[in-house]
PyMOL CGO cylinders between C-alpha atoms (Angstrom):
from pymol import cmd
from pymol.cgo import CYLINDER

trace = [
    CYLINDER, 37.20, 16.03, 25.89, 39.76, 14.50, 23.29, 0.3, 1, 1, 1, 1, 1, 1,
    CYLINDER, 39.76, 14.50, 23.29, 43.42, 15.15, 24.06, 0.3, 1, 1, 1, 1, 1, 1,
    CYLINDER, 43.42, 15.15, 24.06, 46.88, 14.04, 23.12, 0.3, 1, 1, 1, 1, 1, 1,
    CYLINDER, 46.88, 14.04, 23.12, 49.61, 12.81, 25.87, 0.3, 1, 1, 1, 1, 1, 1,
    CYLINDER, 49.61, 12.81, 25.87, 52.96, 13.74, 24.86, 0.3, 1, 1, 1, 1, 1, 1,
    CYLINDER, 52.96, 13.74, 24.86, 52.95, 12.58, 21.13, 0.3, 1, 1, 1, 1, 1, 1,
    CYLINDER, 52.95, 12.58, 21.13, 49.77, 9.89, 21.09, 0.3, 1, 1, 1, 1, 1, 1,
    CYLINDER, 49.77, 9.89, 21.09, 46.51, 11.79, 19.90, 0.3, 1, 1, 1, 1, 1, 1,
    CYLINDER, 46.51, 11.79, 19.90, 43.62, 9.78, 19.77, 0.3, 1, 1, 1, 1, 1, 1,
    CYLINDER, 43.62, 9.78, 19.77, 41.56, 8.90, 16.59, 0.3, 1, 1, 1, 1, 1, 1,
    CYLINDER, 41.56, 8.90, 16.59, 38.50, 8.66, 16.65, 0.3, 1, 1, 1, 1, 1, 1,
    CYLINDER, 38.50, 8.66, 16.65, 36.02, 7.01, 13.44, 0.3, 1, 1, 1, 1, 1, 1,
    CYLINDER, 36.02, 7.01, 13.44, 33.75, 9.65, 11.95, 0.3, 1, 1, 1, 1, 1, 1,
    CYLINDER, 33.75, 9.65, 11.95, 30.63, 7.76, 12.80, 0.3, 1, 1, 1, 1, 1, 1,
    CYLINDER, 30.63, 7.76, 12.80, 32.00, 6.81, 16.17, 0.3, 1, 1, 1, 1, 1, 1,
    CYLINDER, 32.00, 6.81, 16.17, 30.06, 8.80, 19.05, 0.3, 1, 1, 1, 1, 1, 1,
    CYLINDER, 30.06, 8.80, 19.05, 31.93, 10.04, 21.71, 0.3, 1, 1, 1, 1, 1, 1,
    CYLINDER, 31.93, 10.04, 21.71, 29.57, 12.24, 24.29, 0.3, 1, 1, 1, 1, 1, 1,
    CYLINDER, 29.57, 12.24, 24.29, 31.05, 15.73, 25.18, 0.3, 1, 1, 1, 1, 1, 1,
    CYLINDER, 31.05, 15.73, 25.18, 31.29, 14.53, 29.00, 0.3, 1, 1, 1, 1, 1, 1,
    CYLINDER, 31.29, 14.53, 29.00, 33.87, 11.86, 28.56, 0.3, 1, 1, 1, 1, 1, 1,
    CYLINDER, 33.87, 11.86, 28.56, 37.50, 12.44, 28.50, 0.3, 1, 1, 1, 1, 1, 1,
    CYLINDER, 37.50, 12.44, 28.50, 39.58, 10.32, 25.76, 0.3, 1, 1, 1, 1, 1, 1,
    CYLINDER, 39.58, 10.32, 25.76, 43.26, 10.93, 26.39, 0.3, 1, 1, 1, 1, 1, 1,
    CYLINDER, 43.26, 10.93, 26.39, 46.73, 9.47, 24.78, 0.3, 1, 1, 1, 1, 1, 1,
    CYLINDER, 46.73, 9.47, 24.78, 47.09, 6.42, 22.40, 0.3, 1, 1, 1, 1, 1, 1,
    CYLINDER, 47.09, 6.42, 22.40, 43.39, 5.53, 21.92, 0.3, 1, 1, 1, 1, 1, 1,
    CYLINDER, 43.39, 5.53, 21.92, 41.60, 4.52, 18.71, 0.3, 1, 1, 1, 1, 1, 1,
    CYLINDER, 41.60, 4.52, 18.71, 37.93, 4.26, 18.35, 0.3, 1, 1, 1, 1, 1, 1,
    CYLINDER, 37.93, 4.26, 18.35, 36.61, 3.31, 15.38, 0.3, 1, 1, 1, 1, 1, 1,
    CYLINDER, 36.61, 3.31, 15.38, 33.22, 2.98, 13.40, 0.3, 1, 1, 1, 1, 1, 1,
    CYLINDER, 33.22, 2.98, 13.40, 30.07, 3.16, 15.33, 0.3, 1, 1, 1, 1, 1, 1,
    CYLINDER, 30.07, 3.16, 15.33, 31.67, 2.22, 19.07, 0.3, 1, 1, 1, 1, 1, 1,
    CYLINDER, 31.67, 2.22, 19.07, 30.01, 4.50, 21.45, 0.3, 1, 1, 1, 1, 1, 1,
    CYLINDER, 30.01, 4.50, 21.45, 31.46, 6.39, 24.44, 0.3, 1, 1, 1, 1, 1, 1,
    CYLINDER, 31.46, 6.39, 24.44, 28.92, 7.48, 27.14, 0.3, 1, 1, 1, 1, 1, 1,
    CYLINDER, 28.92, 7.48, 27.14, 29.22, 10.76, 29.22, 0.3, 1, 1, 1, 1, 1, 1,
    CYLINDER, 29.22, 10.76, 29.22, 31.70, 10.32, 32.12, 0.3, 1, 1, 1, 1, 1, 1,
    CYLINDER, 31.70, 10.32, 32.12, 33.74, 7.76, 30.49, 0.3, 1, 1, 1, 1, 1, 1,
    CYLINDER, 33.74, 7.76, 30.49, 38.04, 8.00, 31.08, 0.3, 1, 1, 1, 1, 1, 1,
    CYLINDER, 38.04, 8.00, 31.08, 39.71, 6.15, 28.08, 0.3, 1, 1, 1, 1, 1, 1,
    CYLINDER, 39.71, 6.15, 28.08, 43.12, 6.81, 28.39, 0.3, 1, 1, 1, 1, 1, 1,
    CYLINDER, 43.12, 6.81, 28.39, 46.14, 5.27, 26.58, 0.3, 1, 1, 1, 1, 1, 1,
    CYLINDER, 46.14, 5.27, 26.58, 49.21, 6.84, 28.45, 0.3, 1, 1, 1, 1, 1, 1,
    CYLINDER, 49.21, 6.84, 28.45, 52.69, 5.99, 29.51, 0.3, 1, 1, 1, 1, 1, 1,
    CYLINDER, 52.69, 5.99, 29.51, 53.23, 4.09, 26.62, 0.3, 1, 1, 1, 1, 1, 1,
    CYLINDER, 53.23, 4.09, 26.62, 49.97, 1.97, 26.71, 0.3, 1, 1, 1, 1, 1, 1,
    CYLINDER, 49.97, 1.97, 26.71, 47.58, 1.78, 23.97, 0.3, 1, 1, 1, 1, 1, 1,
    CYLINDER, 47.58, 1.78, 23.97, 43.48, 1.39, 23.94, 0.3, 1, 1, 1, 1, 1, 1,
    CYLINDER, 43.48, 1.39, 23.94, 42.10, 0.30, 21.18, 0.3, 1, 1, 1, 1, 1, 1,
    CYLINDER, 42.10, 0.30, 21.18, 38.01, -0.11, 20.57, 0.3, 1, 1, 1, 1, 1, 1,
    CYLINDER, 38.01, -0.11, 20.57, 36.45, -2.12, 17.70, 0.3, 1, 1, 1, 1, 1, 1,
    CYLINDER, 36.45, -2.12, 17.70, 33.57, -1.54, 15.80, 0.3, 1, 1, 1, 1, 1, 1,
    CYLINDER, 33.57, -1.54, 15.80, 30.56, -0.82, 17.26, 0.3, 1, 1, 1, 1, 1, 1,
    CYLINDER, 30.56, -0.82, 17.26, 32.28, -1.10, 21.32, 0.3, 1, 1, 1, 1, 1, 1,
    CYLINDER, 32.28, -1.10, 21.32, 30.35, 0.27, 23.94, 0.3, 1, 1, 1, 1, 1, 1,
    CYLINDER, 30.35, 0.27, 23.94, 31.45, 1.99, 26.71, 0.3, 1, 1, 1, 1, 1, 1,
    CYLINDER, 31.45, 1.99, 26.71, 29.25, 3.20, 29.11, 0.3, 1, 1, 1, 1, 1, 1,
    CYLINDER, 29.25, 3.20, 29.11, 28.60, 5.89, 31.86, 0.3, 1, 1, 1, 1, 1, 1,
    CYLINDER, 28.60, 5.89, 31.86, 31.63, 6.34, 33.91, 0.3, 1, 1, 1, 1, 1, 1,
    CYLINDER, 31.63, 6.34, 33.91, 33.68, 3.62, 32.85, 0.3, 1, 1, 1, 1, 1, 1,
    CYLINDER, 33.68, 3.62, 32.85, 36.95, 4.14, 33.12, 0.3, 1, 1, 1, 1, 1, 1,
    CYLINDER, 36.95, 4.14, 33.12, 39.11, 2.38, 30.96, 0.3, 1, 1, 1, 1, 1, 1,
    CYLINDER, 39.11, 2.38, 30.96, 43.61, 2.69, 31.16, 0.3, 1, 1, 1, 1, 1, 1,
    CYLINDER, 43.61, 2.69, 31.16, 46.25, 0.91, 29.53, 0.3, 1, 1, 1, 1, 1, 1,
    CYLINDER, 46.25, 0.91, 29.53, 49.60, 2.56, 31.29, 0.3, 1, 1, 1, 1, 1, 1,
    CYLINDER, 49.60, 2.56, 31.29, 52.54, 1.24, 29.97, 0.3, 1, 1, 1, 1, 1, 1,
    CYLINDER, 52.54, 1.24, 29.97, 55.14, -0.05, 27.12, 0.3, 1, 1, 1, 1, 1, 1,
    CYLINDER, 55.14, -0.05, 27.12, 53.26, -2.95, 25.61, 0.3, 1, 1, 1, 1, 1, 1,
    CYLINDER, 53.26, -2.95, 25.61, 50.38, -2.77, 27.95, 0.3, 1, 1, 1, 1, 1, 1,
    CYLINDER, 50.38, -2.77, 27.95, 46.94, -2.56, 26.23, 0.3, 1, 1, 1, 1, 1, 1,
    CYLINDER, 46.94, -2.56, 26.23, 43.26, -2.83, 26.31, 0.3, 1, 1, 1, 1, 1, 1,
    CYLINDER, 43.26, -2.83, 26.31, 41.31, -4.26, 23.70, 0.3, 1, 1, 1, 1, 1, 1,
    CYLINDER, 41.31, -4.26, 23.70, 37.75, -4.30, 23.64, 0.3, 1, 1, 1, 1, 1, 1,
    CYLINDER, 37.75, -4.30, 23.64, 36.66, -6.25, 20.23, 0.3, 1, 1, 1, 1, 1, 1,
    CYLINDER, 36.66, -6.25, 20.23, 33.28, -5.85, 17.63, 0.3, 1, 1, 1, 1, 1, 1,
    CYLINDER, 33.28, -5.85, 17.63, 30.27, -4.99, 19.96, 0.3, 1, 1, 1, 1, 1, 1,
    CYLINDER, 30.27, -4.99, 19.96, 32.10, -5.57, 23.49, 0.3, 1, 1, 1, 1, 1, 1,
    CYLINDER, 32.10, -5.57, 23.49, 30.18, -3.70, 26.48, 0.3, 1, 1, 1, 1, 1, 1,
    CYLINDER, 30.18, -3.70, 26.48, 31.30, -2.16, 29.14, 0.3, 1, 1, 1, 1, 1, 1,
    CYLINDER, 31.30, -2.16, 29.14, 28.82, -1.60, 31.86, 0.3, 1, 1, 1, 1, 1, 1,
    CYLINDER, 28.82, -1.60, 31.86, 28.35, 1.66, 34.10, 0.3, 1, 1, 1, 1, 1, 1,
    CYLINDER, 28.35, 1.66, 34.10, 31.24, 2.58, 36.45, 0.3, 1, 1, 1, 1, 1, 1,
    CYLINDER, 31.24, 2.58, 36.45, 32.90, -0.67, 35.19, 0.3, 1, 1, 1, 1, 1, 1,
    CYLINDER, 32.90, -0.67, 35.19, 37.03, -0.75, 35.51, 0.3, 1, 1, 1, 1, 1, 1,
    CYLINDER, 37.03, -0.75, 35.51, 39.13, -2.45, 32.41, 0.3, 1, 1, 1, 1, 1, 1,
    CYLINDER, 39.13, -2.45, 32.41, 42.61, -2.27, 33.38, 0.3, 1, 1, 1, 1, 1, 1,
    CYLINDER, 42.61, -2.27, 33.38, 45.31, -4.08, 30.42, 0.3, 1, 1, 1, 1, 1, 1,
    CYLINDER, 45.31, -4.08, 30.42, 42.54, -6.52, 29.37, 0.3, 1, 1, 1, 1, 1, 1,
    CYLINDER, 42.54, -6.52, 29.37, 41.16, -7.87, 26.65, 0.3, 1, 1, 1, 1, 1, 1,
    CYLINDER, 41.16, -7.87, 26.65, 36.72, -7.69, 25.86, 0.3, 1, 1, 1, 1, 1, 1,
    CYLINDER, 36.72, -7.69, 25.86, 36.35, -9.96, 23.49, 0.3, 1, 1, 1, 1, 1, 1,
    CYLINDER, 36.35, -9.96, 23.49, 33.80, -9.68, 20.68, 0.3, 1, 1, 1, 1, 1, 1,
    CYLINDER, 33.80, -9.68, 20.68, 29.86, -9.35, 22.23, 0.3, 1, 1, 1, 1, 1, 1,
    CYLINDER, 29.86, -9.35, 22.23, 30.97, -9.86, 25.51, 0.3, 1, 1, 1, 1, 1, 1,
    CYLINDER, 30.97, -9.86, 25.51, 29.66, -7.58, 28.45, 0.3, 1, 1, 1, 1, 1, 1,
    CYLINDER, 29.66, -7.58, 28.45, 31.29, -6.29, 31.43, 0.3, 1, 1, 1, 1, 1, 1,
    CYLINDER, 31.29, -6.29, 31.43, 28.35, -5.69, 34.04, 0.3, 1, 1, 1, 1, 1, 1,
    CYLINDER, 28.35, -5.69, 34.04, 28.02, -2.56, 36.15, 0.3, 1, 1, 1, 1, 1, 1,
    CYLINDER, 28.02, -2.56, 36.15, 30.48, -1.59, 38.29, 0.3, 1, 1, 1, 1, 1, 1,
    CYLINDER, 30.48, -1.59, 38.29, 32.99, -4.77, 37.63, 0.3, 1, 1, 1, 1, 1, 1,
    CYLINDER, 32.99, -4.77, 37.63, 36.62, -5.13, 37.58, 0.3, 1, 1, 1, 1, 1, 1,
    CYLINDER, 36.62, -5.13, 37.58, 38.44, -6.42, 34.99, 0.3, 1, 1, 1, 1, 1, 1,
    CYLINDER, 38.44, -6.42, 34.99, 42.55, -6.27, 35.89, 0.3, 1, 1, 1, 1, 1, 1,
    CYLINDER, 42.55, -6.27, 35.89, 45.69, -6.98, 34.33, 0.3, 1, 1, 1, 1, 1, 1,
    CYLINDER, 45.69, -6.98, 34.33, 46.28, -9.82, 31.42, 0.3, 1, 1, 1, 1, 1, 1,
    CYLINDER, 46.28, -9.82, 31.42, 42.45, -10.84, 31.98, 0.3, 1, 1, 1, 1, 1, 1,
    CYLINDER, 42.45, -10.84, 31.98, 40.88, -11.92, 28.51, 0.3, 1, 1, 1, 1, 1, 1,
    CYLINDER, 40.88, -11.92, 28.51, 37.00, -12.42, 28.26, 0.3, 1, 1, 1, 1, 1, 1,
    CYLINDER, 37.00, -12.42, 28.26, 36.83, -14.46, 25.31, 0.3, 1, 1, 1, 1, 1, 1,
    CYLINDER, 36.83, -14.46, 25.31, 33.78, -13.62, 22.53, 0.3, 1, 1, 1, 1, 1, 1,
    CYLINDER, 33.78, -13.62, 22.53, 30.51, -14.22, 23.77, 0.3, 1, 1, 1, 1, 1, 1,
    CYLINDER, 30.51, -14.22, 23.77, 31.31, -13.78, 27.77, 0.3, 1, 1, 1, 1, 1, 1,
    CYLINDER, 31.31, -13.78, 27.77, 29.72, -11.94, 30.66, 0.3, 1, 1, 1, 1, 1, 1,
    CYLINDER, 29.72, -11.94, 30.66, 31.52, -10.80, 33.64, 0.3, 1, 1, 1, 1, 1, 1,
    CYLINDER, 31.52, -10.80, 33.64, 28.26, -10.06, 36.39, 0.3, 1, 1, 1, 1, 1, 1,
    CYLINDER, 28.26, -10.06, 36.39, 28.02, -6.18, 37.85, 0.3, 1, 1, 1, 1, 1, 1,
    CYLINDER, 28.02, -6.18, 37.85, 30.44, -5.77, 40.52, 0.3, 1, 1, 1, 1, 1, 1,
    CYLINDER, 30.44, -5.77, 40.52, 32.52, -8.42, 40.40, 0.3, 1, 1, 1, 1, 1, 1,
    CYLINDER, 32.52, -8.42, 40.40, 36.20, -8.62, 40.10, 0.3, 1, 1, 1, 1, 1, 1,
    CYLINDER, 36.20, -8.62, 40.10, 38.25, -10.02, 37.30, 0.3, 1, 1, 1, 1, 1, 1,
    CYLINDER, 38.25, -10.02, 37.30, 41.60, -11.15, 38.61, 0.3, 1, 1, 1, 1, 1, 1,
    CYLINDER, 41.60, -11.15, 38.61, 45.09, -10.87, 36.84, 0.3, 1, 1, 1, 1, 1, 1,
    CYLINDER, 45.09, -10.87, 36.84, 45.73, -12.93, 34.14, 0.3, 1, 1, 1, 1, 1, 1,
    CYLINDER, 45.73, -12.93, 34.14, 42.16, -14.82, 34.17, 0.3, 1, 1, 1, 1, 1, 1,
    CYLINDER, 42.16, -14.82, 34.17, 40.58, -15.93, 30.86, 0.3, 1, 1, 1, 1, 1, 1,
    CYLINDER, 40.58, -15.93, 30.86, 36.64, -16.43, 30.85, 0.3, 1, 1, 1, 1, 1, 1,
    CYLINDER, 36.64, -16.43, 30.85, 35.25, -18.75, 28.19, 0.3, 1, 1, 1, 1, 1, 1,
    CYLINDER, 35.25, -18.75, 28.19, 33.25, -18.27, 25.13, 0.3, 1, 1, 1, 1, 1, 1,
    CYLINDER, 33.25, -18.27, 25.13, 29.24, -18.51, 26.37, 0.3, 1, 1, 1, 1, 1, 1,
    CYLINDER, 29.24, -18.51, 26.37, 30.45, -18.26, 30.31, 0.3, 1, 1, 1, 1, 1, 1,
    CYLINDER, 30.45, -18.26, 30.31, 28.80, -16.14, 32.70, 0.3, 1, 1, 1, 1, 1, 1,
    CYLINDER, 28.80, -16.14, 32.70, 31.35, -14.55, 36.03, 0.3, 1, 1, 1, 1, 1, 1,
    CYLINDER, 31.35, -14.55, 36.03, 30.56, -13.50, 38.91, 0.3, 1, 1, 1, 1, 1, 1,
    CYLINDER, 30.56, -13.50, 38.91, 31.84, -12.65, 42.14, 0.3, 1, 1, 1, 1, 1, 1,
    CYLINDER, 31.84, -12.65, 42.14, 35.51, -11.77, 44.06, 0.3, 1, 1, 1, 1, 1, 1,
    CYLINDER, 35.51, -11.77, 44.06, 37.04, -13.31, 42.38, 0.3, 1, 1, 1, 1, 1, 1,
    CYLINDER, 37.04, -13.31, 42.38, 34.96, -14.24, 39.66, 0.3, 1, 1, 1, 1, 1, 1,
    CYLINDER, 34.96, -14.24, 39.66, 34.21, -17.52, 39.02, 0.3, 1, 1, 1, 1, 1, 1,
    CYLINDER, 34.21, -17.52, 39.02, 31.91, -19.56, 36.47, 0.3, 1, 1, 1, 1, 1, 1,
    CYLINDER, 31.91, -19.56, 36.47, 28.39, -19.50, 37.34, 0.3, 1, 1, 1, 1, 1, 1,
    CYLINDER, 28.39, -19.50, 37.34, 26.75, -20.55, 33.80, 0.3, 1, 1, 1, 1, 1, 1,
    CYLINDER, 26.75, -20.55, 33.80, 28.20, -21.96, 30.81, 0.3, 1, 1, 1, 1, 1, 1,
    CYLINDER, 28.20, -21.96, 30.81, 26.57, -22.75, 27.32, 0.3, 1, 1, 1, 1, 1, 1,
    CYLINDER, 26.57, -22.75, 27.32, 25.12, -19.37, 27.57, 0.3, 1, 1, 1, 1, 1, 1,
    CYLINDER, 25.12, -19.37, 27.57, 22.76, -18.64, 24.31, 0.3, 1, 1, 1, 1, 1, 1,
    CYLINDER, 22.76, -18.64, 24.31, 24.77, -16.63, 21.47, 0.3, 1, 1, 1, 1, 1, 1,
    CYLINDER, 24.77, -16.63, 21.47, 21.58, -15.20, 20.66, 0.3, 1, 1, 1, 1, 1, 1,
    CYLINDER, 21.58, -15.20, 20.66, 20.42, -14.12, 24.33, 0.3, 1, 1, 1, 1, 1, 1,
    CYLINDER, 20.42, -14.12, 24.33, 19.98, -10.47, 25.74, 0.3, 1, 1, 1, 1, 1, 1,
    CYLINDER, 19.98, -10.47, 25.74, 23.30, -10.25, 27.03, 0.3, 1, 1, 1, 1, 1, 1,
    CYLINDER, 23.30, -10.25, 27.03, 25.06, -10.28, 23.99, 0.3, 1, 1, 1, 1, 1, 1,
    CYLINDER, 25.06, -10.28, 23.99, 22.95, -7.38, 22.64, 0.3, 1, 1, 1, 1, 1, 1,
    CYLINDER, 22.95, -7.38, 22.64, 24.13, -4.88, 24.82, 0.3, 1, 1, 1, 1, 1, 1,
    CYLINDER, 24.13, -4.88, 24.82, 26.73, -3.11, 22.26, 0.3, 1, 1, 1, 1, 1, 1,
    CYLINDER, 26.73, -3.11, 22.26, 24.07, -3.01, 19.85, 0.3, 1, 1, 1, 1, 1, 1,
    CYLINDER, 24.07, -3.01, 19.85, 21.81, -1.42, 21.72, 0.3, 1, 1, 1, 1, 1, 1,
    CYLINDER, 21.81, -1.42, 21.72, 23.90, 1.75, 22.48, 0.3, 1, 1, 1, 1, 1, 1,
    CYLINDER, 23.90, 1.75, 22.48, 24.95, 1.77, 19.02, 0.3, 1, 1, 1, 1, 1, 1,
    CYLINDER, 24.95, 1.77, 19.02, 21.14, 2.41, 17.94, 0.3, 1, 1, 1, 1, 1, 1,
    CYLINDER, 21.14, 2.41, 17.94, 20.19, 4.52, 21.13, 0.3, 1, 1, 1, 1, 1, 1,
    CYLINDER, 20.19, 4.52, 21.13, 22.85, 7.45, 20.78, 0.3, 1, 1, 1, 1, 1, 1,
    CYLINDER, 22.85, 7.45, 20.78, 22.34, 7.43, 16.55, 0.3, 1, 1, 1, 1, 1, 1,
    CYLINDER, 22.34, 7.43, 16.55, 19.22, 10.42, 18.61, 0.3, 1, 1, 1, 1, 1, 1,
    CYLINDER, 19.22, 10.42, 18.61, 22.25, 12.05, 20.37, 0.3, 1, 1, 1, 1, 1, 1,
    CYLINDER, 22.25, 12.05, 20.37, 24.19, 12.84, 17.44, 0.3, 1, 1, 1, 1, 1, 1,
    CYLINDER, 24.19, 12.84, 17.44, 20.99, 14.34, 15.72, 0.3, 1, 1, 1, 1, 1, 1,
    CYLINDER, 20.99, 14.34, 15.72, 19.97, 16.42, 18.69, 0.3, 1, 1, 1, 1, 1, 1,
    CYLINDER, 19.97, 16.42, 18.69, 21.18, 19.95, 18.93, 0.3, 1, 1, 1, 1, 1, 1,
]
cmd.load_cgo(trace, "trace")
């Protein structure tokens, strides 16, 4: 479902997939290629704005909010956001992955190239390095120099090719 709140309609790229089952509401733009799974909440109210890059993933019952004047959430070019994950005003940066079921709060930024491990909890205002894996409440460093090229950073990409069925299937 794709609705407006008050006068913020989402916009949503052409070749962006967004699965029947999710719910986009308010001041959220999706572009090219990012992929929203069924289940997914991606909503941009109260003044707040949500804004996925190219190729973003977001998965099965993510729920994403930005809810307030100046308040936003960002996920950049081929972020991931795992199953049942939370991003609340944050920022995804490029290729990183949120794992299943985390939290990721308030003025958190995951710099390009990041992983935050399922169910852990990303506190206000913490930035994770490039190449850093997170994990645990809170969150703190558990590998660094991860490999650019490595799994993890995949994720987006993945998606991306594995819905391009959905769209064809009737």
């Amino acid at each position: 479902m794709i609705r407006g709140f008050d006068d913020q309609e989402p916009t949503v790229a052409e070749s962006a997939y967004v699965d029947p089952a999710a719910t986009v509401i308010g001041n959220v733009t999706i572009e090219a290629d990012a992929t929203i799974l069924p289940g997914a909440v991606i909503r941009g109210d109260g003044g707040g704005e949500v804004v996925l890059r190219e190729a973003a993933n977001v998965q099965d019952n993510v729920t994403i909010h930005a809810d307030a004047p100046g308040e936003r959430v960002l996920l950049e070019e081929h972020a991931a956001v795992g199953h049942n994950a939370i991003v609340h005003n944050a920022t995804v940066g490029a290729h990183s992955l949120v794992g299943m079921g985390a939290t990721v709060l308030d003025g958190a930024t995951l710099d390009p190239y990041s992983v935050v491990a399922a169910n852990s909890l990303v506190t206000e205002g913490t930035t994770v390095a490039s190449e850093t894996l997170v994990a645990g409440t809170p969150a703190e460093p558990i590998r660094e120099g991860l490999d650019r090229d490595g799994d993890f950073f995949e994720t987006a990409a993945h998606y991306t090719e594995r819905v391009e069925g959905l769209t064809r299937s009737k």
